[in-house]
C-alpha positions, 0 to 999 in steps of 0.5 A: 734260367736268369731274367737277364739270360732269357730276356738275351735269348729273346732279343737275340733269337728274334732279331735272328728269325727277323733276319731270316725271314727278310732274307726269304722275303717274308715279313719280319713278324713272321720269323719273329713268331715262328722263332716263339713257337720253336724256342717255347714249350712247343718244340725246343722247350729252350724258354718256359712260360713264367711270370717273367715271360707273361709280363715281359709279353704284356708289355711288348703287346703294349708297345705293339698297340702303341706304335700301331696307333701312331703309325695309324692315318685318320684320313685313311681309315675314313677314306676306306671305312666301309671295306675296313668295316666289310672286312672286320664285321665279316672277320667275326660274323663268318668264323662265328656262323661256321662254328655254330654250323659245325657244331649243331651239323656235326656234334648235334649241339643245341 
């Protein structure tokens, strides 16, 4: 398959999957990921991973980080940076404990 068809196929199936998780009242990224894993090697195998994939990926991640950082408010993060910190240092702290837990508890690791 051609760049151009599957950077199309791309396109049109996300803008598709965001529109249906709309019209169910879910997030728009949701249907946009659930759209990636139905047309990747996953389930339908309608795209494959490639080189053009894999850069066409980087820049859209890129992108994602950049319109964040600009929709991001200074003012807010400091108003709220001791439950953003709770919260990120317990997003890591926890999973990590629990799978050195599992992993000695169950699989008898060292």
């Amino acid at each position: 398959m051609n760049y151009l068809l599957q950077l199309v196929l791309i396109l049109v199936l996300t803008k598709l999957g965001a529109h249906l998780a709309n019209r169910f009242k879910l997030p728009t990224v949701i249907g946009e990921l659930l759209v990636g894993v139905l047309a990747g090697p996953a389930v339908f195998h309608i795209l494959t991973y490639g080189t053009f994939i894999h850069y066409f990926a980087e820049i859209g991640v890129i992108i994602l980080m950049f319109i964040a950082g600009l929709e991001g408010d200074l003012k807010q993060l400091f108003h709220y940076w001791k439950p953003a910190l709770t919260v990120a240092t317990l997003g890591v702290i926890f999973p990590t404990a629990s799978a050195v837990l599992l992993c000695v508890g169950m699989f008898d690791f060292s």
